[in-house]
N, C-alpha and C positions, 0 to 999 in steps of 0.2 A: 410498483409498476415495472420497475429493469431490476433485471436480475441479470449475470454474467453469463454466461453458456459453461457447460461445466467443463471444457478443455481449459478456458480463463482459470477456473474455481482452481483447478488442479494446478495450473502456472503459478498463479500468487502462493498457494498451500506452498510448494517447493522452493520459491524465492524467498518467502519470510522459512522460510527453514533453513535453508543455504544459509541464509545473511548469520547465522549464528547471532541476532542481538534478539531480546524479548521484546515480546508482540503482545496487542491487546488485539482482536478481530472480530468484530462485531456481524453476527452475519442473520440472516432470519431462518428458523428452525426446520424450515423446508429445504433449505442449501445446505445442510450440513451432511445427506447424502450424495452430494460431488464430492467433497472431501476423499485425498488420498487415503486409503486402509488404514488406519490405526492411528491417522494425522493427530488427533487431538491427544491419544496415549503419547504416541512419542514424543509429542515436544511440549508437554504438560510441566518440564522446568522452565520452559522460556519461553511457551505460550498462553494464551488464553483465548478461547476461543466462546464468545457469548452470544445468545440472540438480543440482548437489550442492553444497552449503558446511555446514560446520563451525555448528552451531546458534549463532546469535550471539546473547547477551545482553543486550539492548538496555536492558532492563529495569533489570538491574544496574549497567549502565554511565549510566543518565541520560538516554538520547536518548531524543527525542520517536517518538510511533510515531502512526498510522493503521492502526483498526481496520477490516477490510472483514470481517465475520464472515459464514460462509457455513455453516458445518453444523458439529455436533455440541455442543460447549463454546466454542465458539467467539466466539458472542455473550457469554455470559456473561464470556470473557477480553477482550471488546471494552469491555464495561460496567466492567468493572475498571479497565481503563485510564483510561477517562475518568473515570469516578464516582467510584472509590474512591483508584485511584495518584495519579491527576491527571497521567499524564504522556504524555498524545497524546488522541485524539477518536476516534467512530467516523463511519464514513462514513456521510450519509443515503442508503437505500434508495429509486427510486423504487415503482412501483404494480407493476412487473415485477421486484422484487428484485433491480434492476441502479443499483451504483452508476456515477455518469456521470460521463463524464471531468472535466467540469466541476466538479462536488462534490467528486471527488479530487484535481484541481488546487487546487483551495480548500482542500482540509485540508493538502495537503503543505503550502502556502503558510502555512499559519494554525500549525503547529507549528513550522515553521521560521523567520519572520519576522512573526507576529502575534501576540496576546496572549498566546494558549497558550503560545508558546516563554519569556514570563519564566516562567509558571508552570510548565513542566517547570522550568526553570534551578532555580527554590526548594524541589523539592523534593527 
């Protein structure tokens, strides 16, 4: 039922690109024409790009997450994560409810190698 608007599509494509670490991205086979020109060629070493996986537990399992909450509960499981689990951030929104590659480079980076990541590790 939500789907991002394809300016969104195109922000996240560029920030998990930016962020230089591997991505899994799970998206449904209708969205994959937002995708930047050639998105899934170029970054076929450190991405993957699928319309179907296996719900993964990330939660359970300790990894850090970034929230991009777009509709329904979504903010509120955004909020969870950061406020209350402690264990990932949510992206800032700009004025157009688009977060920027920039912003998302910065959280991937900030959960994986910045403060946040000892604070996932402890808890």
């Amino acid at each position: 039922m939500a789907a991002f608007e394809s300016e969104q599509m195109q922000e996240m494509a560029w920030g998990l690109n930016q962020s230089n670490y591997n991505f899994l991205w799970v998206m449904r086979a209708t969205e994959d024409a937002q995708l930047p020109n050639n998105f899934i060629n170029d970054t076929a070493e450190k991405g993957l790009v699928v319309t179907w996986s296996p719900q993964i537990e990330a939660l359970s399992l300790g990894l850090p997450m970034v929230g991009v909450p777009y509709w329904s509960d979504q903010a509120t499981n955004a909020k969870f994560v950061e406020d209350v689990w402690g264990i990932g951030i949510r992206a800032k929104m700009d004025d157009k409810g688009i977060a920027r590659r920039d912003v998302l480079e910065a959280c991937i980076k900030e959960v994986i190698e910045g403060e946040k990541k000892n604070e996932v590790k402890m808890q």
